[in-house]
C-alpha positions in Angstrom: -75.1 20.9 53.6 -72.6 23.4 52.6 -69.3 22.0 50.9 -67.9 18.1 51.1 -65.0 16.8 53.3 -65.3 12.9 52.8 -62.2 11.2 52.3 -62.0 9.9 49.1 -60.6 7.3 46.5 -61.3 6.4 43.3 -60.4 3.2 41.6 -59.7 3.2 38.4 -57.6 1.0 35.8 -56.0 0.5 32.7 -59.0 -1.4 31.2 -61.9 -3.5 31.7 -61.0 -6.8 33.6 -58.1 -5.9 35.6 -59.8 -6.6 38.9 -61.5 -3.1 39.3 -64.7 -4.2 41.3 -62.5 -6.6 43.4 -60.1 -4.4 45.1 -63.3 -1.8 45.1 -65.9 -4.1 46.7 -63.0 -5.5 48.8 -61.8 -1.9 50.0 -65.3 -1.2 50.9 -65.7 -4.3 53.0 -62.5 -3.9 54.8 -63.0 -0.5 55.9 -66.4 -1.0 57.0 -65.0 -4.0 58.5 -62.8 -1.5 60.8 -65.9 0.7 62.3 -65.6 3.0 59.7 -69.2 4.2 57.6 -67.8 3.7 53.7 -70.3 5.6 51.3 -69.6 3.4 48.3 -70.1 4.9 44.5 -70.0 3.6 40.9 -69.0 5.4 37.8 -71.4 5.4 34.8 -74.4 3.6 34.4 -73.8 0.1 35.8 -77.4 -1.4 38.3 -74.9 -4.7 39.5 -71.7 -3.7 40.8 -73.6 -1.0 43.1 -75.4 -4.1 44.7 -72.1 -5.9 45.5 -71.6 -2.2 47.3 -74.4 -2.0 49.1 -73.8 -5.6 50.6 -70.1 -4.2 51.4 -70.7 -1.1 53.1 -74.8 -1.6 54.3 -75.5 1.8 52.3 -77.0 2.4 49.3 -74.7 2.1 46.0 -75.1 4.9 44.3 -73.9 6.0 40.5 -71.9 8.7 39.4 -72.9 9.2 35.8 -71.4 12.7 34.0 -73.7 11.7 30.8 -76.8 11.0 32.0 -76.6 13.9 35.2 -74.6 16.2 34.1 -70.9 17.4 34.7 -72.1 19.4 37.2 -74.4 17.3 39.3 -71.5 15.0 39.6 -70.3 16.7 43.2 -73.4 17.1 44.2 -75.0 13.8 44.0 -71.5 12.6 45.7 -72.0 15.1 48.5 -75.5 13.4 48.9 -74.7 10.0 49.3 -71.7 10.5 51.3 -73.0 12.5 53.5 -71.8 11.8 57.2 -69.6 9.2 56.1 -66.1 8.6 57.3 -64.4 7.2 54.2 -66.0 7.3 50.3 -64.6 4.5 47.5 -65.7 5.2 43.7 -65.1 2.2 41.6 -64.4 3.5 38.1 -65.5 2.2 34.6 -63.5 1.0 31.6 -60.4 2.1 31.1 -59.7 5.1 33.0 -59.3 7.4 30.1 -62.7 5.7 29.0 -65.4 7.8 27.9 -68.6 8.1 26.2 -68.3 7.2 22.9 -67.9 10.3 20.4 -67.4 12.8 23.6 -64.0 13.0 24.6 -63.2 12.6 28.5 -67.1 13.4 28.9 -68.5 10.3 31.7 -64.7 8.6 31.5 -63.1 8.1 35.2 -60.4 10.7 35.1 -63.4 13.0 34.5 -65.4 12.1 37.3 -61.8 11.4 39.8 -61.7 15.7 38.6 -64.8 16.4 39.0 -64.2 15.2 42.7 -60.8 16.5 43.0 -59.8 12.6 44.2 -56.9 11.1 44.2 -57.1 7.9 42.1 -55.4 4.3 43.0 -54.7 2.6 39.7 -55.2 -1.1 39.7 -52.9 -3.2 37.5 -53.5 -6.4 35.7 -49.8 -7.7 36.4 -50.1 -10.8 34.9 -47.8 -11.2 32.0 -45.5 -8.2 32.3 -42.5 -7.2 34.8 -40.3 -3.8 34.5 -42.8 -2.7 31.6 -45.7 -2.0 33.7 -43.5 1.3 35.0 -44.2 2.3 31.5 -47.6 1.6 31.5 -48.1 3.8 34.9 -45.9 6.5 33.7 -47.9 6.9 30.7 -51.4 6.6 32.6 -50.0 9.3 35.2 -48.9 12.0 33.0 -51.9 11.8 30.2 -53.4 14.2 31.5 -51.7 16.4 34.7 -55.2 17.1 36.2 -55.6 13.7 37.1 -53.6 12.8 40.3 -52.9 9.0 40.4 -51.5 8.3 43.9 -50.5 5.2 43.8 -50.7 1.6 41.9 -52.7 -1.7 43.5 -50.7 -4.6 41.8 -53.6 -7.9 40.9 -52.7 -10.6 39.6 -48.7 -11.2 40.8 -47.3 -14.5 40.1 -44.7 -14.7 43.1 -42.5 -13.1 45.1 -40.0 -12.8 43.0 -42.5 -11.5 40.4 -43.8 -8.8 42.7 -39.8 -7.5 43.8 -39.4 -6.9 40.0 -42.8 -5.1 39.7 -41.9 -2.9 42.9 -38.5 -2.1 41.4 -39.7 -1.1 38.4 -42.8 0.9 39.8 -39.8 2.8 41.9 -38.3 4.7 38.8 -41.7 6.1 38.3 -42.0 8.1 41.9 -45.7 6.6 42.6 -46.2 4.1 45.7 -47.0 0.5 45.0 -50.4 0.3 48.0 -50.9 -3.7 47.2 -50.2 -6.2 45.7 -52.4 -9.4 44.7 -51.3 -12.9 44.1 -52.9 -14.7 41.7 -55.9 -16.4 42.6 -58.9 -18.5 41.5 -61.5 -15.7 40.6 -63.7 -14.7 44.2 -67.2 -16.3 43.1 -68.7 -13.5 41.6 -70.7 -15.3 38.8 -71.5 -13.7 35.4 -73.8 -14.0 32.3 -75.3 -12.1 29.5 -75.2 -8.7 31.1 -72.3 -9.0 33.3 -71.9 -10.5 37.2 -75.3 -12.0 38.9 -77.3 -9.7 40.6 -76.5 -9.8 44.9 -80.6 -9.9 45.0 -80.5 -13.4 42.8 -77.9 -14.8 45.2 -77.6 -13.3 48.4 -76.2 -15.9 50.7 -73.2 -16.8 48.4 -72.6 -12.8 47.5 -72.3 -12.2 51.4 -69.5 -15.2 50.8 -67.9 -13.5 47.8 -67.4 -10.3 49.3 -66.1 -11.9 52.2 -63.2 -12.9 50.3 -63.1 -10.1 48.5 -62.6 -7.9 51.7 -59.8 -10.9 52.7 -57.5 -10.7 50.0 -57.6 -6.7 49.9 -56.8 -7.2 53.9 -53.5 -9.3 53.3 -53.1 -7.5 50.1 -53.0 -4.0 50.5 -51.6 -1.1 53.0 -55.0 0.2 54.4 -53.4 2.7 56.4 -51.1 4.4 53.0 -55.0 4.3 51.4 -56.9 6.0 53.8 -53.9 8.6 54.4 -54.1 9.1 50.3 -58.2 9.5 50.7 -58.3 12.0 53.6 -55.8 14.3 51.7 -58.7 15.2 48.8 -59.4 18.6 49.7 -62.8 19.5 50.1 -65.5 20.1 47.5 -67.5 23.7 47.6 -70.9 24.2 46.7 -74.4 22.5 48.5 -74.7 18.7 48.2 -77.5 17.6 46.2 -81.4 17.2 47.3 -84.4 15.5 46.0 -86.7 18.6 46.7 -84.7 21.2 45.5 -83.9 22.4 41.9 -81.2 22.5 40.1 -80.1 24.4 37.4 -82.1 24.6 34.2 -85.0 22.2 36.0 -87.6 21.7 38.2 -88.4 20.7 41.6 -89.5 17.7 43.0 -92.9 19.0 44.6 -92.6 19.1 48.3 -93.8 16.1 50.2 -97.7 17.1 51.8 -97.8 20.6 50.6 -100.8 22.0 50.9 -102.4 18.9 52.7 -102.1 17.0 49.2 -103.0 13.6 49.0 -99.9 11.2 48.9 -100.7 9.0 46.0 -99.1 5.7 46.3 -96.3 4.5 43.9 -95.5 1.1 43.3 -92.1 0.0 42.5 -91.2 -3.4 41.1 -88.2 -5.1 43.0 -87.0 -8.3 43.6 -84.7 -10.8 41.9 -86.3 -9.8 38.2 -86.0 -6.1 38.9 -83.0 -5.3 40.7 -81.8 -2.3 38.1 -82.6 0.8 40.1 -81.0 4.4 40.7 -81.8 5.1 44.8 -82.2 8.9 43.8 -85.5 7.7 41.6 -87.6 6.5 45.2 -86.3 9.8 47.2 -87.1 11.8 44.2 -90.7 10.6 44.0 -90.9 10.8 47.8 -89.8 14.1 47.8 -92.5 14.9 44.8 -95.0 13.9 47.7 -95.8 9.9 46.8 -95.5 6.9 49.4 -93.2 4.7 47.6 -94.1 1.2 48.5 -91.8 -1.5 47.1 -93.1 -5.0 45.4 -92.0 -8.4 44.1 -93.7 -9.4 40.8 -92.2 -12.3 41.2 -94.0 -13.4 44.7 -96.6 -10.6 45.2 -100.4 -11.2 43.8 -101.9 -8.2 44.3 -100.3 -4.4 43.6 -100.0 -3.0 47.0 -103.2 -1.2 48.2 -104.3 2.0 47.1 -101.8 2.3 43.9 -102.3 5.4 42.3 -98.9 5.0 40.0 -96.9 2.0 38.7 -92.7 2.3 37.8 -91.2 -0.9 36.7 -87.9 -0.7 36.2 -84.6 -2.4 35.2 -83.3 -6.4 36.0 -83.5 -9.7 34.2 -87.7 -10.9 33.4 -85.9 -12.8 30.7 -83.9 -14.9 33.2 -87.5 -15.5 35.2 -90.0 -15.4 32.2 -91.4 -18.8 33.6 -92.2 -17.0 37.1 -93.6 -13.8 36.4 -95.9 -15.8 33.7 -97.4 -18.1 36.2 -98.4 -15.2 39.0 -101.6 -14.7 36.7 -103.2 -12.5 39.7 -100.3 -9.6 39.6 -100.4 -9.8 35.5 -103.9 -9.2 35.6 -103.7 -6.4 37.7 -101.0 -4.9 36.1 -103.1 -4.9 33.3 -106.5 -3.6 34.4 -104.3 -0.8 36.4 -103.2 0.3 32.8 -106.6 -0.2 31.0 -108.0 2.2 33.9 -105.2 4.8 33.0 -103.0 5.0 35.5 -99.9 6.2 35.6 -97.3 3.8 34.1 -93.3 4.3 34.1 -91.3 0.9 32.3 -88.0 0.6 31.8 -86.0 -2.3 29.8 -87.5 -4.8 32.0 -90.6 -3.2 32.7 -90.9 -2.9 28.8 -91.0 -6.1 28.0 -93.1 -7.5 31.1 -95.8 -5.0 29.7 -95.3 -6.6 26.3 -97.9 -9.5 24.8 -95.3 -12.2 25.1 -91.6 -12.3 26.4 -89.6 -15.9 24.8 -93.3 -17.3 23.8 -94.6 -17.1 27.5 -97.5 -14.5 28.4 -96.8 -11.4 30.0 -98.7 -8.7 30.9 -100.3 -8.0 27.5 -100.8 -4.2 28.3 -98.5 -3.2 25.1 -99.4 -5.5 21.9 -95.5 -5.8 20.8 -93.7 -10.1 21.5 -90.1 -9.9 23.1 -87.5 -12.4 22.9 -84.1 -13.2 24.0 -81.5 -12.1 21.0 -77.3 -12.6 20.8 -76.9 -9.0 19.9 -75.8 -7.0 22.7 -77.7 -3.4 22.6 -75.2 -1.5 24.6 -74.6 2.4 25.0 -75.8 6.2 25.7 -78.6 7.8 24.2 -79.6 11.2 23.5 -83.6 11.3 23.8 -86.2 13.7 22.9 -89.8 13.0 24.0 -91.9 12.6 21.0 -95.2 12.9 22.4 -96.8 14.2 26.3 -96.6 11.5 28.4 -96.7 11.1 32.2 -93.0 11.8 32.6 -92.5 14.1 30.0 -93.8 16.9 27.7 -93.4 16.6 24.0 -89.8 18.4 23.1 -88.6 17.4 26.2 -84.6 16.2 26.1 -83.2 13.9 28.1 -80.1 11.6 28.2 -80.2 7.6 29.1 -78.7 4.9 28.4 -79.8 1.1 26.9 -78.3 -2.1 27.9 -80.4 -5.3 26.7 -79.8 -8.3 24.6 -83.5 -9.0 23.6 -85.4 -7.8 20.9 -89.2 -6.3 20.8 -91.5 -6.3 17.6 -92.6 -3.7 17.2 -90.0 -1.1 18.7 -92.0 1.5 19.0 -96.0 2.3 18.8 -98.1 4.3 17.0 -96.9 7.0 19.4 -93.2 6.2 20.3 -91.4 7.3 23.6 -88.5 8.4 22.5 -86.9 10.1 19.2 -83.2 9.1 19.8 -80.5 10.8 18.1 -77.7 9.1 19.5 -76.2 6.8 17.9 -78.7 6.6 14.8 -81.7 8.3 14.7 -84.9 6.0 15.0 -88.2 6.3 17.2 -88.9 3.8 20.1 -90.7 2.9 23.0 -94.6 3.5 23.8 -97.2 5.7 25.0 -100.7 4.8 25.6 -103.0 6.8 28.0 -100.7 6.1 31.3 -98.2 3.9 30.2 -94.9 5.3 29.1 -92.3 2.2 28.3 -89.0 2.1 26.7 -86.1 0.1 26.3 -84.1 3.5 28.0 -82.7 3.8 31.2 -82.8 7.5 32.2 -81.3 9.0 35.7 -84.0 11.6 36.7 -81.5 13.3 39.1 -80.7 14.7 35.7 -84.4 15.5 35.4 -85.7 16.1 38.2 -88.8 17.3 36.9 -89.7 14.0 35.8 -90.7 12.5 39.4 -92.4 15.7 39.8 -94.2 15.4 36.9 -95.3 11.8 36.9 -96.2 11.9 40.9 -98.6 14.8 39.9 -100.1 12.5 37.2 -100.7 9.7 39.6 -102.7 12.3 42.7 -105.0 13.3 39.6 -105.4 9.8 38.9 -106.6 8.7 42.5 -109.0 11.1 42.6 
């Protein structure tokens, strides 16, 4: 595919908490809602608010990370997933000036809504403010010139009374009010330690909440002045990205059944404990030539048959401990899988349902390190080098991730770590032992693609 003419928004805001992931879910729905196919995207590194956009739009949510990927991978990957789509909604992160931490604009949503040449819609938390919320706009629109704001969604408006005064104000500053919200009792969109509940842990009552998320966006705001705002983005140049084909500076995914290979089955944990997934990591591995096959530690007692490679990612084991304890078969067969030295990818989750012990309850017992639940909040972007070979990477290797947890493992690392981060402090982490590779970092290997190659290679050696 040559070049990108999706219509396009991106919704950003002031700051967290201003009803971002509301009028983007609710966007989303509605315009699905009219016929039209919505390819729905996230900025940065968030697993959850992606769900809520899958159930909106019945595509995969994807991310748009500038850290993790790459600057430059950033209209590619959005050329992917939008692909023969009428309409495309990026839901921002943070602030809209919001960035990673140390890096300027690097990974903020003014530098993806560039990146994409979209125009942005900048949601307003109205709540406690009247004529000076044209100063806040005004200064939010003219930060930076490259960044074209067209217009202001209005959340949070007491009255109508309170909205004329918003409106009037908003007029001095030459940018369109496209909605305004009344206050409302929150849409149920539960939250706990790491943000809102997973749609996989609570399916029938996220179909509800998105529902009425859609609703008030309908009676809220003028669909017709948004899409007319999306469809004038002008088109992005360059190829869209794919899972088989190189980029850059990196490697290709090997070409699925080259040479009459063998197509080593993958396993991939899923299912309400591991819901924190990137949709580029199962096309990348197909690509490399494995038959993905998807499983629910949490129901499943066997691996599925013929595994040649196990990747356990992301989601909330913590929240399940007492479940994935009691399914003694699957532990067990996590476990002689590992002894036997196959291929092994864990992430966060994964990590700790490898460990001996997660809150005093067994686990897998393939890594000899206990976890438990902690109040700290590990939260941020890493900068990784691979200390030792492993099945996804060679020593020296860099990468960039990102960790998001609020439990603690003892040990952090083995006697041959994962991971030397140097971002922000310097420390060793994770483990490798014969297959396994686990770590408490979350990588994208879109930014890698050399990774699924690697490991998918690993796992056809294996099965024979």
């Amino acid at each position: 595919m040559s070049g990108c003419g999706v219509p396009r928004l991106v919704v950003a805001a002031p700051a967290s908490n201003s009803g971002k992931t509301t009028v983007a879910t609710g966007l989303m729905a509605a315009f699905a809602g009219r016929g039209l196919a919505v390819s729905p995207h996230k900025v940065g590194p968030d697993y959850i608010d992606p769900g809520y956009h899958a159930l909106a739009t019945g595509r995969p949510g994807r991310n748009l990370d500038a850290y993790m990927c790459g600057p430059e991978l950033i209209a590619p990957l959005f050329g992917h997933g939008a692909a023969g789509c009428d309409l495309a909604v990026v839901e921002g992160v943070m602030g809209l000036y919001d960035g990673a931490s140390g890096e300027g604009e690097l990974a903020s949503t003014a530098h993806v809504a560039k990146l994409l040449r979209a125009p942005v819609v900048l949601v307003v938390d109205a709540s406690s403010q009247s004529r000076s919320v044209a100063a806040l706009v005004h200064g939010f629109a003219s930060w930076d010139p490259e960044v074209r704001i067209g217009g202001v969604i209005l959340n949070k408006v007491g009255s109508d009374r309170h909205e004329a005064l918003l409106r009037e104000a908003l007029d001095e500053t030459g940018l369109p009010v496209l909605g305004a919200l009344r206050r409302a009792p929150q849409v149920a969109t539960p939250s706990r330690h790491l943000g809102l509940v997973p749609v996989a842990e609570r399916q029938a009552d996220a179909v509800g909440a998105v529902a009425a998320m859609a609703e008030r966006v309908r009676a809220g705001c003028d669909l017709e002045a948004l899409l007319a705002l999306a469809r004038s983005a002008p088109a992005l140049p360059g190829e869209a990205w794919a899972p088989g084909r190189p980029v850059a500076g990196g490697e290709s995914a090997r070409p699925a059944g080259r040479g009459g290979q063998v197509r080593p089955v993958v396993a991939v944990a899923g299912g309400a404990a591991f819901t924190f997934a990137y949709a580029e990591h199962a096309e990348l591995l197909t690509a490399a030539g494995a038959e993905v096959v998807v499983f629910d530690p949490l129901r499943d007692e066997k691996l599925p048959a013929g595994t040649a490679g196990l990747v356990i990612g992301g989601g909330f084991p913590e929240v399940y401990a007492p479940e994935l304890s009691a399914n003694e078969p699957l532990r067990g067969a996590v476990t002689e899988l590992a002894s036997a030295g196959a291929p092994v990818a864990a992430e966060c989750a994964g990590l700790l349902y490898l460990s001996r012990e997660l809150d005093g309850r067994p686990m897998c017992g393939v890594l000899d390190a206990s976890a438990r639940m902690s109040e700290r909040l590990t939260l941020g972007y890493r900068s990784a080098v691979a200390v030792t070979d492993s099945v996804l990477a060679g020593a020296g290797t860099r990468l960039r991730g990102h960790e998001f947890h609020r439990t603690v493992l003892e040990p952090g690392a083995g006697d041959t770590p994962a991971w030397g981060l140097h971002r922000p402090e310097r420390r060793v982490e994770g483990f490798v032992q014969r297959g396994v590779h686990a770590s408490y970092v979350h990588t994208h290997w879109a930014g890698a693609p050399g990774v699924a190659g690697r490991f998918v290679e690993h796992c056809r050696r294996w099965a024979r």
